[in-house]
MARDOVO-331365 format. One record per residue (C-alpha): x, y, z; residue number from 1. Coordinates in pm, whole numbers. Layout:
% MARDOVO-331365
+--------+--------+--------+-----+
:      X :      Y :      Z : seq :
+--------+--------+--------+-----+
:      X :      Y :      Z : NUM :
...
+--------+--------+--------+-----+
//
This chain:
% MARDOVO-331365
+--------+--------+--------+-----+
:      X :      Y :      Z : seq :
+--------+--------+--------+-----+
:   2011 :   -547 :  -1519 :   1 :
:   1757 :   -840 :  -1525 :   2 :
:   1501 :   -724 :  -1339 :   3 :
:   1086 :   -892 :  -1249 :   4 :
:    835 :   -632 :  -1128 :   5 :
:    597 :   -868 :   -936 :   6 :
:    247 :   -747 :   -957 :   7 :
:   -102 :   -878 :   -919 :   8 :
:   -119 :  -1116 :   -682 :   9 :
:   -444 :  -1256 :   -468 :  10 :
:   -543 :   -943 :   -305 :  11 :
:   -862 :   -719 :   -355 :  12 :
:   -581 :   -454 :   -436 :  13 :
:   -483 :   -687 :   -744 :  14 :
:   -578 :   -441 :  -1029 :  15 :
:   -399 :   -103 :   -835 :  16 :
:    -84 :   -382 :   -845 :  17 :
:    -97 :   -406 :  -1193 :  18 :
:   -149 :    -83 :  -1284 :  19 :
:    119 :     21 :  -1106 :  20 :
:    380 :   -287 :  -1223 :  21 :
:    284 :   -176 :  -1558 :  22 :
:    398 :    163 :  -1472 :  23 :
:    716 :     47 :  -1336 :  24 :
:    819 :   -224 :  -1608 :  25 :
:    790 :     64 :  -1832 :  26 :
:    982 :    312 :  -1701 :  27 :
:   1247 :     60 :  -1609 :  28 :
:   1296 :    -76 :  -1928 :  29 :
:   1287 :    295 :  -2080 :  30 :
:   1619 :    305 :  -1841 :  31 :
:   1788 :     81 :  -1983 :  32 :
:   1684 :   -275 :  -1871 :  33 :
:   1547 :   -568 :  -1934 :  34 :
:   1228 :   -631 :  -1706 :  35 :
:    931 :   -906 :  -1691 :  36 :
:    635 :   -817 :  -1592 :  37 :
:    474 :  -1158 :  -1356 :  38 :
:    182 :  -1196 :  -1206 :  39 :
:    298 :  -1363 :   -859 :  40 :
:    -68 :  -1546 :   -825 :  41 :
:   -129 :  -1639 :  -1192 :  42 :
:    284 :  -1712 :  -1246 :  43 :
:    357 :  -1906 :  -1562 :  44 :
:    246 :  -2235 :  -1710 :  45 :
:    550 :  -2291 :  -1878 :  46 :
:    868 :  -2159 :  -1917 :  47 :
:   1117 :  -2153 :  -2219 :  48 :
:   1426 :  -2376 :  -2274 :  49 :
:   1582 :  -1953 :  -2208 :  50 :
:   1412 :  -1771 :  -1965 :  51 :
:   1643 :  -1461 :  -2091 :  52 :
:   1375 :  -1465 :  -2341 :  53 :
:   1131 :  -1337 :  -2124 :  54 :
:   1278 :  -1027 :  -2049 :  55 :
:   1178 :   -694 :  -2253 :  56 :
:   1375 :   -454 :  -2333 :  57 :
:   1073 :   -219 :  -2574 :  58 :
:    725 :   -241 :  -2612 :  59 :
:    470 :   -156 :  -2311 :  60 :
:    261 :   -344 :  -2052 :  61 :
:    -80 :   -165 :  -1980 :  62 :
:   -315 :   -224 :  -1739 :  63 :
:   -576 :     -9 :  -1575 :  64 :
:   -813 :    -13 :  -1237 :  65 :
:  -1187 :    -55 :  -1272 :  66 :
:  -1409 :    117 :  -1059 :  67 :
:  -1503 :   -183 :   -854 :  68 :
:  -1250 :   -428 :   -648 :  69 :
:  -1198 :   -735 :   -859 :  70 :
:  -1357 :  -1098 :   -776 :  71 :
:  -1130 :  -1263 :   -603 :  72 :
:  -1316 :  -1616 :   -647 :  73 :
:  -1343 :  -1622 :  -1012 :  74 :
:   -975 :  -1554 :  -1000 :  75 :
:   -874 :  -1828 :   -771 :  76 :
:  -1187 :  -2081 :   -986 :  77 :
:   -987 :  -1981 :  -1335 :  78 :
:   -587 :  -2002 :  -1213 :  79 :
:   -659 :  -2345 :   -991 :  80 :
:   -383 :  -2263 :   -771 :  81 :
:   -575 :  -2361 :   -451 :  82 :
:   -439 :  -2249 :   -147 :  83 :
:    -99 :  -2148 :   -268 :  84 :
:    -30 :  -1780 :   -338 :  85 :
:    274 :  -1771 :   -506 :  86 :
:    181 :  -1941 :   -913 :  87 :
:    403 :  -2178 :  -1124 :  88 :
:    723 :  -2086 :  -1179 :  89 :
:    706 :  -1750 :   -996 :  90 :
:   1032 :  -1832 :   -755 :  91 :
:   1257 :  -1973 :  -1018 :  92 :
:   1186 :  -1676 :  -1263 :  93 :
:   1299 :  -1484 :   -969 :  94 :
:   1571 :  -1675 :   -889 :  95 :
:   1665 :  -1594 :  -1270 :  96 :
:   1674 :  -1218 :  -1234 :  97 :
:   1890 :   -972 :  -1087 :  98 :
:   1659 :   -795 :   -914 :  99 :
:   1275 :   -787 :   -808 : 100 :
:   1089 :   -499 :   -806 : 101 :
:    772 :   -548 :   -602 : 102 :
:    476 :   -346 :   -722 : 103 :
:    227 :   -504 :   -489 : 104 :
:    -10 :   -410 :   -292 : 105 :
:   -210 :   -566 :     16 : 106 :
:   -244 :   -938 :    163 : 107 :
:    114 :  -1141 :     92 : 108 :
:    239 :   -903 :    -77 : 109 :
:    279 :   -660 :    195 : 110 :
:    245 :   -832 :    511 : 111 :
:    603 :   -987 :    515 : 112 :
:    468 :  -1361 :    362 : 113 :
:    608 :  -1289 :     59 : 114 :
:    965 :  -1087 :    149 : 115 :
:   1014 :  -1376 :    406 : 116 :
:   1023 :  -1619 :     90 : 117 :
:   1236 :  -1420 :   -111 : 118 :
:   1484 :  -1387 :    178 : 119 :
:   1472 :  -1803 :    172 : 120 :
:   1564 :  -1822 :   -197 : 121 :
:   1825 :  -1536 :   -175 : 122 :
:   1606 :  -1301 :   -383 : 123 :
:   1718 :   -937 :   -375 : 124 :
:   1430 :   -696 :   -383 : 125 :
:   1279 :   -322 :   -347 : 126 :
:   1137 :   -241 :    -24 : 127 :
:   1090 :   -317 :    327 : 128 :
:   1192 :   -649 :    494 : 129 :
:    983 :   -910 :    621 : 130 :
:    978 :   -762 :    970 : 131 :
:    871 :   -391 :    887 : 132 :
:    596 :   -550 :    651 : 133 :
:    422 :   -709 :    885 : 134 :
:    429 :   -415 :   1169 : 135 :
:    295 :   -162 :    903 : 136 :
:     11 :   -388 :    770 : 137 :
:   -127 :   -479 :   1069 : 138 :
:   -289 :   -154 :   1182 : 139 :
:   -322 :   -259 :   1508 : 140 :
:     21 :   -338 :   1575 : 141 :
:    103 :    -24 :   1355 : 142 :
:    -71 :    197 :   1576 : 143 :
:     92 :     89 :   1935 : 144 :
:    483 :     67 :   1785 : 145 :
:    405 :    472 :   1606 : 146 :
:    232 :    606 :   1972 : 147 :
:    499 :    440 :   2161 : 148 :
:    749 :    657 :   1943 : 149 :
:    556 :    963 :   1992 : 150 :
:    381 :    953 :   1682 : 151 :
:     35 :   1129 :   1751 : 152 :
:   -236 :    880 :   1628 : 153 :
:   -620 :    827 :   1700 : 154 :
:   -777 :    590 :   2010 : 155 :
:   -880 :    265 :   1832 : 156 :
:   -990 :    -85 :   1928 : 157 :
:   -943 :   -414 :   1753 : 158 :
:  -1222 :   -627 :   1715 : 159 :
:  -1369 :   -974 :   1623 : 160 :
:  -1653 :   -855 :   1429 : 161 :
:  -1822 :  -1241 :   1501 : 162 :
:  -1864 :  -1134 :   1840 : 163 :
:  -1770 :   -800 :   1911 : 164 :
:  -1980 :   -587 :   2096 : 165 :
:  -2131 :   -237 :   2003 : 166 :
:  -2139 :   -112 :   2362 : 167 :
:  -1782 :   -195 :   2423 : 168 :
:  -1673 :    -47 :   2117 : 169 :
:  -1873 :    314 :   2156 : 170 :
:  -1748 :    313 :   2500 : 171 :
:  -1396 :    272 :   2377 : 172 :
:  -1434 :    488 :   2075 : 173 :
:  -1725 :    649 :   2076 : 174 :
:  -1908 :    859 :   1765 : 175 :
:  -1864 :    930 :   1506 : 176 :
:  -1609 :    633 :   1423 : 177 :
:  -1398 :    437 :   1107 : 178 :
:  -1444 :     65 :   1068 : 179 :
:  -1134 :    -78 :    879 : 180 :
:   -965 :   -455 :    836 : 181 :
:   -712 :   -449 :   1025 : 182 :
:   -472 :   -568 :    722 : 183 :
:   -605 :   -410 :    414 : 184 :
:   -495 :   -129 :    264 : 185 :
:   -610 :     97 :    -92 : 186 :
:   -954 :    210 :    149 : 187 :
:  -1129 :   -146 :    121 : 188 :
:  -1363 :   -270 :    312 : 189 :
:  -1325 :     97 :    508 : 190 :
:  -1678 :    254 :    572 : 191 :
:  -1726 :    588 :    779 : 192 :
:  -2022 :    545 :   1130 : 193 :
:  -2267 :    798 :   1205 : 194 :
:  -2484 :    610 :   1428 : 195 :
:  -2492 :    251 :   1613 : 196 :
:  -2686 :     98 :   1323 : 197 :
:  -2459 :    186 :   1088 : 198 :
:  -2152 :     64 :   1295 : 199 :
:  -2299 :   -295 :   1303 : 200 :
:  -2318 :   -315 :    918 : 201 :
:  -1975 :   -174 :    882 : 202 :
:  -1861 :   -417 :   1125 : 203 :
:  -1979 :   -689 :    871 : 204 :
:  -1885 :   -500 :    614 : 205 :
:  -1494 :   -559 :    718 : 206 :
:  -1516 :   -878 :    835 : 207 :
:  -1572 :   -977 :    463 : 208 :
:  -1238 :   -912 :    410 : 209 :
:  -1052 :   -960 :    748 : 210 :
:  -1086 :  -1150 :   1046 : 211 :
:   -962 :   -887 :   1296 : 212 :
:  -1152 :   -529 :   1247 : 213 :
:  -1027 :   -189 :   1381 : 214 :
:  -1216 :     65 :   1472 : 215 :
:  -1091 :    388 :   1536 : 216 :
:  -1172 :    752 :   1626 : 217 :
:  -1289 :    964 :   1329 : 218 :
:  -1083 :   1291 :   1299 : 219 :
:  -1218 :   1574 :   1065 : 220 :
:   -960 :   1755 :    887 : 221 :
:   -769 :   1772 :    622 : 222 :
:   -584 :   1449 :    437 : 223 :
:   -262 :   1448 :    405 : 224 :
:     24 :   1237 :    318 : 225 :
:    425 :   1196 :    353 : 226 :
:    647 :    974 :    156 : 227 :
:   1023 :    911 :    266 : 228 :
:   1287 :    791 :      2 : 229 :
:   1629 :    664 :    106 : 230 :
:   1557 :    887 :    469 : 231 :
:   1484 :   1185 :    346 : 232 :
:   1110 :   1297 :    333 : 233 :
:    916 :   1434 :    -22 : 234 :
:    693 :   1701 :      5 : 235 :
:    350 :   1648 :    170 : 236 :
:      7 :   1610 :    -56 : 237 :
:   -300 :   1666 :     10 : 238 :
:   -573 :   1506 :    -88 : 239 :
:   -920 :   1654 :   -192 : 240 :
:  -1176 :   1400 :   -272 : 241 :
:  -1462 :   1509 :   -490 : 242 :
:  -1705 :   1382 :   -282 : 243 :
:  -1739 :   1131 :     67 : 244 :
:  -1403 :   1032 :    167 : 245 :
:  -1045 :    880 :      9 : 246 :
:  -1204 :    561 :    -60 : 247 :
:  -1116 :    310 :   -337 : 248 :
:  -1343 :    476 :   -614 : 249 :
:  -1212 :    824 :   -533 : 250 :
:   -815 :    659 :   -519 : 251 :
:   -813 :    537 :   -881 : 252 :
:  -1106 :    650 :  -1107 : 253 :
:   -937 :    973 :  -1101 : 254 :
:  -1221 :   1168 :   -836 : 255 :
:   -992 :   1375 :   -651 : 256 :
:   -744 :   1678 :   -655 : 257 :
:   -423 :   1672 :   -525 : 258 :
:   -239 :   1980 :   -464 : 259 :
:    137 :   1937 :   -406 : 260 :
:    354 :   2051 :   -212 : 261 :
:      9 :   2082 :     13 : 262 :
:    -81 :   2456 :    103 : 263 :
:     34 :   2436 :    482 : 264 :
:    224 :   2625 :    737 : 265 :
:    586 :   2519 :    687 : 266 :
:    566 :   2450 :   1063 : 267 :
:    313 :   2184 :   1028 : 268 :
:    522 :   2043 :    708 : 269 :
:    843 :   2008 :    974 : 270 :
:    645 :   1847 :   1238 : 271 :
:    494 :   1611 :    925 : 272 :
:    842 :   1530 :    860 : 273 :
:    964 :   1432 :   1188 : 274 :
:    668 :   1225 :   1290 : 275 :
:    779 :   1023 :    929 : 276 :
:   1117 :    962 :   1028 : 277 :
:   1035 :    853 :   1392 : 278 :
:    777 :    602 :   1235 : 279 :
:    986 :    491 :    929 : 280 :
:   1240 :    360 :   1253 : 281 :
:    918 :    290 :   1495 : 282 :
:    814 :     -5 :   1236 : 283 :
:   1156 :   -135 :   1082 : 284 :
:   1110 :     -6 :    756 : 285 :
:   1376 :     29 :    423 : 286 :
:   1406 :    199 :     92 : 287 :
:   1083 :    404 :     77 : 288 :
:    721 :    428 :    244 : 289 :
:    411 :    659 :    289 : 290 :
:    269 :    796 :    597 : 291 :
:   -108 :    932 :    561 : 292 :
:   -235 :   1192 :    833 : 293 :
:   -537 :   1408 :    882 : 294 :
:   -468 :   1743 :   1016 : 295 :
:   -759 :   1856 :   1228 : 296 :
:   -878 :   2234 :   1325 : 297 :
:   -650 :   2278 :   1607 : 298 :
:   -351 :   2208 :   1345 : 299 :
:   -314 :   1869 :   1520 : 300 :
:   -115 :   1611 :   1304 : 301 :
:   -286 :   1240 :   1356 : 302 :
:    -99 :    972 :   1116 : 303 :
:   -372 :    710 :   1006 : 304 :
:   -100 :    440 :    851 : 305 :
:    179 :    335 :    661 : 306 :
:    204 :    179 :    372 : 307 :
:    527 :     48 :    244 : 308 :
:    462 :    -29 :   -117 : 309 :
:    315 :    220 :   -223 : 310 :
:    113 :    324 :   -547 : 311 :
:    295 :    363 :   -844 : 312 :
:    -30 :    458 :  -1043 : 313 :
:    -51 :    733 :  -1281 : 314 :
:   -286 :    916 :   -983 : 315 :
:    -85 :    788 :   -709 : 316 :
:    106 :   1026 :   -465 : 317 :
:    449 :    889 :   -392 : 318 :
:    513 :    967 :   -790 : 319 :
:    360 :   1329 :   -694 : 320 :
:    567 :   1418 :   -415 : 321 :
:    906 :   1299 :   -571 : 322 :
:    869 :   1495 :   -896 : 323 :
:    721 :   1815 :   -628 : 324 :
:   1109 :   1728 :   -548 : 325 :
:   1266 :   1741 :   -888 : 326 :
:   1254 :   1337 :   -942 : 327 :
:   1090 :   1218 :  -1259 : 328 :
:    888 :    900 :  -1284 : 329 :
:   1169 :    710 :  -1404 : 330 :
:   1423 :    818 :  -1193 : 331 :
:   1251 :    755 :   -883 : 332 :
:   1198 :    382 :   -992 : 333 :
:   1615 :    382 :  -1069 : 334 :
:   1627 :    512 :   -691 : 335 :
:   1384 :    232 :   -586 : 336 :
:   1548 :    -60 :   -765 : 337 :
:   1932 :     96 :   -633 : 338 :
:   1802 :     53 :   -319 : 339 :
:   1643 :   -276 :   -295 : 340 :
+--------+--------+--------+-----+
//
C-alpha cells in the first residue's frame, strides 16, 4: 500500500507531530509499505514527472522534540505560505496515495479543518471524522457533550481573556484553578493558579495561543489515562511527572514515569473503561482516541479531555497501553492504517 503519514503542520505541537510521523513512517514501511513522510505546512516545491518515486520502502526518517515549543513565526517567515495551512502540493500527493496516515497533532490538524478537506478530495485516512474532531478539540464543547453522557468531569468556564473578569471566574470556579486554550492540546499554554494574581497572568498566558480560554476546577489526584482501539479499551497509565505537573517539558524530554497497566483497583479500571466508551460515542469519534483523567482521594474518576490523534512518540502512552495489551509498535500502526 501507498501510504503519506502527514506530520508537522502549523501548530505549536509541530515537533511532537514529527516525531511521532517519523515513528510511524518507520514502522509502516518495516511492514511492508511504501510511505512518504510530508510535512502538510511546508508540502513540496516540486514534484517529480513520478510521484511513485517518492515513496520509501527502507531507510529511516528521524526527528526529535526540543525542550521548548517551536517558533511558529520564523516558520511561517521561511515557508511563505501566508495564510494557507495546507503547503504546495500537499493534496495531490495525497490524492496519489492509498492511504493517509495522520500523525498530527493540534490546530488543523485536529480540529476537523483538515479531515473536512480530505473528505472533499476523496482522501481515505486514519482517525476520527471531521465532526468528532472538532467536538474533542474544543474543550468547551468537549466538556458539555462528555457530562451530558454521564461522564464525570470538572466545573469550568470559558472565557475571553481580553475582557474576562477575575471575580466572575473565582465565583464560577473558584481556587485553586487550571487556565487552558480552549483548542490546544500537548499541555501548551496550560499554567496551574494559586492565587488571583497568578490567574490574571495565566489568563494572558493562554490567550497567546487561543482566543477562547477555559478555566476549570483543579482536582488533586492521580493522572491517568485510557486509550480505545477499534472499541475496545487498552490498559490505563499513569503518569508520574518528576516534578510540577504533565506539562509539555515533562511530556517529551523524557521527565516522567509511567507505570502500566496503572497500579489501581480493578474496580476503578472498569469504571475508567466505561466512562471511555460512553465518551468515544458522546463526541463522534472513529478508529482510536485517548481519554486523560485524574483520580482524586475519594477514588473519584474526573476525565480532563480527549484527544483523538494521539502521540505516537517513543514516550507517548497510546504505544504503552497497546503493547501492556500484547500489540507491538508496528502492529498497532497496521491496526490504525486498517482502520482508517
Amino acid at each position: 500500500m501507498k501510504i503519506i503519514v502527514l506530520a508537522g503542520g502549523y501548530s505549536p505541537e509541530r515537533e511532537v507531530s514529527l516525531t511521532s510521523g517519523s515513528l510511524i513512517a518507520n514502522a509502516l514501511m518495516e511492514n511492508g509499505h511504501r510511505v512518504l513522510l510530508l510535512d502538510v505546512y511546508e508540502g513540496m516545491q516540486t514534484l517529480p514527472a513520478d510521484p511513485d518515486t517518492l515513496f520509501r520502502t527502507e531507510g529511516r526518517y528521524t526527528h526529535s522534540v526540543s525542550e521548548t515549543v517551536p517558533n511558529l513565526d520564523a516558520l511561517r517567515a521561511r515557508c511563505g505560505n501566508g495564510d494557507a495551512l495546507i503547503g504546495k502540493n500537499v493534496l495531490t500527493l495525497c490524492r496519489h496515495a492509498d492511504r493517509v496516515f495522520l500523525a498530527l497533532h493540534g490546530a488543523m490538524g485536529e480540529n476537523g479543518q483538515l479531515q473536512a478537506t480530505l473528505d472533499s478530495f476523496g482522501i481515505r485516512y486514519t482517525g476520527s471524522g471531521y465532526i468528532g474532531s472538532l467536538l474533542a478539540m474544543d474543550k468547551d464543547l468537549a466538556k458539555r457533550l462528555l457530562r451530558d453522557a454521564g461522564v464525570n468531569t470538572p466545573e469550568w468556564v470559558l472565557c475571553d481573556p481580553r475582557n474576562a473578569s477575575e471575580d466572575d471566574i473565582l465565583r464560577a470556579v473558584g481556587l485553586p484553578c487550571v487556565v487552558k486554550p480552549c483548542s490546544c492540546g500537548s499541555s501548551v499554554g496550560v499554567s496551574m493558579v494559586d492565587t488571583r494574581e497568578a490567574l490574571v497572568e495565566a489568563l494572558r498566558t493562554a490567550a497567546a495561543w487561543d482566543s477562547a480560554v477555559l478555566v476549570e476546577q483543579r482536582i488533586v489526584g492521580r493522572e491517568l489515562t485510557v486509550g480505545i482501539l477499534d472499541g475496545v479499551t487498552l490498559p490505563p497509565v499513569e503518569i508520574i511527572p518528576d516534578e510540577g505537573f504533565y506539562d509539555y517539558k515533562n511530556k517529551y524530554q523524557g521527565c516522567t514515569r509511567e507505570v502500566c497497566p496503572a497500579e489501581i483497583p480493578d474496580e476503578i479500571t472498569q469504571v475508567a473503561s466505561e466512562m471511555t466508551k460512553r465518551g468515544f460515542a458522546a463526541l463522534r469519534l472513529a478508529g482510536y482516541a485517548r481519554f486523560d483523567y485524574l483520580l482524586d482521594g475519594d477514588g473519584q474518576l474526573w476525565c480532563l479531555e480527549a484527544n483523538t490523534l494521539p502521540g505516537m512518540t517513543p514516550t507517548s502512552l497510546l504505544p504503552q497501553a497497546a503493547a501492556a495489551a500484547g500489540m507491538s509498535y508496528n502492529a498497532l500502526c497496521e491496526k490504525i492504517i486498517s482502520l482508517g
